[in-house]
C-alpha positions in Angstrom: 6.6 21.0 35.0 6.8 18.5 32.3 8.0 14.8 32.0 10.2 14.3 29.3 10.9 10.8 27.4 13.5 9.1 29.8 10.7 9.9 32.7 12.8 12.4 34.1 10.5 15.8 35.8 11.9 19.0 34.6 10.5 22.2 36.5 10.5 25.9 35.2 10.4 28.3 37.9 11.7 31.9 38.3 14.7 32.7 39.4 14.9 33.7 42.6 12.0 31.3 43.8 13.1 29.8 46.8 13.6 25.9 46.7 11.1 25.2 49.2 8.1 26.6 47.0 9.2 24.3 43.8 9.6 21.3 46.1 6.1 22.2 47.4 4.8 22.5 44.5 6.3 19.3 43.1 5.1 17.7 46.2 1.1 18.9 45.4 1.8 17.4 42.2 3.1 14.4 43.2 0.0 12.2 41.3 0.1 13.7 38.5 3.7 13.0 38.2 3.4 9.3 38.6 0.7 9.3 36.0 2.6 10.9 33.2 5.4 9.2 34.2 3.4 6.0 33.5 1.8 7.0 30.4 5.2 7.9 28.8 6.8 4.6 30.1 4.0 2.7 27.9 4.5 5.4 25.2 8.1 4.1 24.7 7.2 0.7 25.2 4.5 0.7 22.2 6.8 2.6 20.3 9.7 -0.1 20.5 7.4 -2.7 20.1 6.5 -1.0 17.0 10.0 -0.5 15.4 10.8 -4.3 16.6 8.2 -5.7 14.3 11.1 -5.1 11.6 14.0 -7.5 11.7 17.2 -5.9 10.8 19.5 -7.8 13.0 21.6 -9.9 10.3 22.6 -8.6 7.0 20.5 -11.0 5.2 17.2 -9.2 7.0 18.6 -6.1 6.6 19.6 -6.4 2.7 15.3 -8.3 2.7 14.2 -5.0 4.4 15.9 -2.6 1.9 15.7 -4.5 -1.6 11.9 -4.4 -0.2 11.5 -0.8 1.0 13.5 -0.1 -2.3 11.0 -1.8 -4.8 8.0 0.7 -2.8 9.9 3.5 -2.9 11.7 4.2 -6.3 8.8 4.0 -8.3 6.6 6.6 -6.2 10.3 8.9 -6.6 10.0 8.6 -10.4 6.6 9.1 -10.8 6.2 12.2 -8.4 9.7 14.1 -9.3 8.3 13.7 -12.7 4.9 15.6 -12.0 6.6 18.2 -9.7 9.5 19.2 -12.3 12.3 17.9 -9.6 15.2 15.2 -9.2 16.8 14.0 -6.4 20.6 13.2 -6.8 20.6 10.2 -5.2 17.9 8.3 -2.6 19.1 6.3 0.3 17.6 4.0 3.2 18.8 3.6 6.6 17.4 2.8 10.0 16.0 5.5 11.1 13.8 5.8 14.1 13.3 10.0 14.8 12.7 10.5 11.2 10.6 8.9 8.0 12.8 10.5 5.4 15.6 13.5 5.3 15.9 15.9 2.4 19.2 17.5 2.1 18.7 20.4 -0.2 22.8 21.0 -0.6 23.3 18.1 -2.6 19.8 17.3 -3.6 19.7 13.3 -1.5 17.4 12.3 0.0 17.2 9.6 2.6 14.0 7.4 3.4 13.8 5.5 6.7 13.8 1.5 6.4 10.7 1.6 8.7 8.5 2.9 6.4 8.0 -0.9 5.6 5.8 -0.9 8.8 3.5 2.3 6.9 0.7 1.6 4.8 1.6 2.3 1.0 -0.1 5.7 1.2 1.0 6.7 4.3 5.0 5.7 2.7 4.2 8.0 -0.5 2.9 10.5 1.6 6.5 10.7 2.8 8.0 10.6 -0.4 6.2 13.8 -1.5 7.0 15.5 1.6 11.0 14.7 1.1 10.3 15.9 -2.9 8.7 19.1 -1.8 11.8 20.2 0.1 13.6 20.0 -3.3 11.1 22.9 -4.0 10.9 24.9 -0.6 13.7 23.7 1.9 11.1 25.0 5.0 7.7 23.9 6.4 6.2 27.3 5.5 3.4 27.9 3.6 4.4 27.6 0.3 5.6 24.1 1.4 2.0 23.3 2.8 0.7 24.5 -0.4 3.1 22.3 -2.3 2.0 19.1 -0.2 -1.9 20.3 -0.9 -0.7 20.2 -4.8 0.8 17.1 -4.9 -0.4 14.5 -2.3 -3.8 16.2 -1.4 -4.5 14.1 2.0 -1.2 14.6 3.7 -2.2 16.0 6.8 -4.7 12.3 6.7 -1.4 10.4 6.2 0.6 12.4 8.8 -2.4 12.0 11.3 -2.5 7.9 10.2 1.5 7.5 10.3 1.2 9.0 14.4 -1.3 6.6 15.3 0.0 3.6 13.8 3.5 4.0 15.3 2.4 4.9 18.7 -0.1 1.7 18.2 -3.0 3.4 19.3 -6.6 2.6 18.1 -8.9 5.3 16.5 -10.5 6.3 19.7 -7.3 6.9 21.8 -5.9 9.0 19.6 -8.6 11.3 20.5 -7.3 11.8 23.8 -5.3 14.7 25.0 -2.2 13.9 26.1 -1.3 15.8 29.2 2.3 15.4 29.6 3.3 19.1 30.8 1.5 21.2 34.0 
């Protein structure tokens, strides 16, 4: 059993399993339920709250937000496709929420999220040598790993910092498990 983002309860159980026995076992579960369900209800609303704290709702905010996001950006690109021997074809920004950055390795773009703004400088060019790398190795396999240890030595620190600042969390909450399947 598991609670998924909207708050919705999906159950596993194997076929043939009469009805009765998941509804009983929902039932015996029934706390747990109403816990997750509350702790992914203020998981989403930290997360919004976070993503808010950028205005892009006019196209003078929006054209702030990306002349700015640009001016952090390019020059981490340069210096970094320099040192790893790469170049993308183009580099874009958008709005994007379910990703930091998008590396097509087709046609060589690359596309960093807008809300990297809200990301501490190190924690932004963390992202920018993760989108590089997949110039080098398209997958997150080991030679990529081994790539991001080359170039940008604490990225798993800046991945680890990037989670807990967008789900808003302090230090000591991000210690907790998060129990959101049974």
């Amino acid at each position: 059993m598991r609670i998924v983002r909207n708050g919705d309860v999906h159950v596993s159980a194997p076929i043939g399993m009469p009805k009765s026995e998941v509804e009983r076992f929902i039932e015996e579960h029934r706390e747990w339920i109403e816990e997750a369900r509350r702790k992914t209800y203020e998981r989403q609303a930290k997360r919004e709250a976070f993503f808010n704290q950028l205005p892009l709702k006019t196209r003078a905010q929006a054209a702030d937000v990306y002349q700015r996001i640009r001016s952090i950006i390019e020059p981490m690109v340069e210096r970094h496709s320099r040192l790893m021997g790469v170049k993308p074809s183009r580099v874009c920004y958008k709005p994007m929420i379910s990703r930091w950055g998008v590396c097509n390795v087709k046609d060589t773009t690359i596309c960093f999220s807008a809300y990297l703004l809200l990301l501490p400088e190190w924690c932004v060019e963390h992202v920018v040598v993760h989108e590089l790398c997949h110039l080098l190795e398209p997958t997150h396999n080991a030679r990529f790993h081994s790539l991001m240890d080359r170039y940008f030595p604490r990225w798993r620190e800046a991945r680890r910092e990037t989670h807990r600042i967008c789900r808003m969390e302090n230090e000591a909450e991000d210690d907790d498990e998060d129990n959101s399947a049974i």
